[in-house]
C-alpha positions as a printed NumPy array, in Angstrom:
array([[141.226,  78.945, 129.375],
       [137.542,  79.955, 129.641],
       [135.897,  82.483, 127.573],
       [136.528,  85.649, 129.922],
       [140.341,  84.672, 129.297],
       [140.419,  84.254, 126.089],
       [138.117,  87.774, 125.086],
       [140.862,  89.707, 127.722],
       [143.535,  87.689, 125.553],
       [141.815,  87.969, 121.806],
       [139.413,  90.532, 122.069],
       [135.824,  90.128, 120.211],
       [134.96 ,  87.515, 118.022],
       [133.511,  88.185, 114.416],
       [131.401,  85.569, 114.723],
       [129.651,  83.166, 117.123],
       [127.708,  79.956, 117.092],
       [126.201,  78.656, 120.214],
       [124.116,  75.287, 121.079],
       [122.442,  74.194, 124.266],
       [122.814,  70.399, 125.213],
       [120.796,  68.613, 128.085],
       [124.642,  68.061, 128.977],
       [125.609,  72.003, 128.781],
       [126.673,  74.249, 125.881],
       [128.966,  74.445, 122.705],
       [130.83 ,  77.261, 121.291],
       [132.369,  78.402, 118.431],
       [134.09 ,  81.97 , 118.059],
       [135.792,  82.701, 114.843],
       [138.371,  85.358, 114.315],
       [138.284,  86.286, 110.461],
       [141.751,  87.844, 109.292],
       [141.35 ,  87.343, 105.864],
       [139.07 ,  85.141, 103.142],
       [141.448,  82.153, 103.788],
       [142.962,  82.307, 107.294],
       [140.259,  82.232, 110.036],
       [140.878,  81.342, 113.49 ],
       [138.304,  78.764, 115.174],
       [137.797,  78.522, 118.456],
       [135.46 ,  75.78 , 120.37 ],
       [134.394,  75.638, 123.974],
       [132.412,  73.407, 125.82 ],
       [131.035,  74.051, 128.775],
       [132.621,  77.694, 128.452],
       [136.   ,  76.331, 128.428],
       [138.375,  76.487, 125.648],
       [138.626,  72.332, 124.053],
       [139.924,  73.247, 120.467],
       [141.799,  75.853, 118.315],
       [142.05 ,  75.7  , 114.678],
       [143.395,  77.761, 111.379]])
């Protein structure tokens, strides 16, 4: 999935972290639904790599 799928599919984030590479970008979006379960999301490139909880 890239990141226009997965906002249509999750809606918006509650927070982001973004870093430029000389080889492209890396994202993080995390989805906070309580002090002790967070979602994590990571993209590279704008494509989804890694989901966590």
């Amino acid at each position: 999935m890239n990141t226009d799928m997965v906002y249509l599919a999750w809606g918006d984030y509650d927070q982001h972290y973004k870093d430029y590479y000389s080889w492209g970008s890396a994202d993080m979006w995390v989805y906070e639904h309580s002090s002790y379960a967070n979602d994590y999301l990571y993209f590279t490139n704008d494509i989804l790599v890694s989901f966590s909880n």
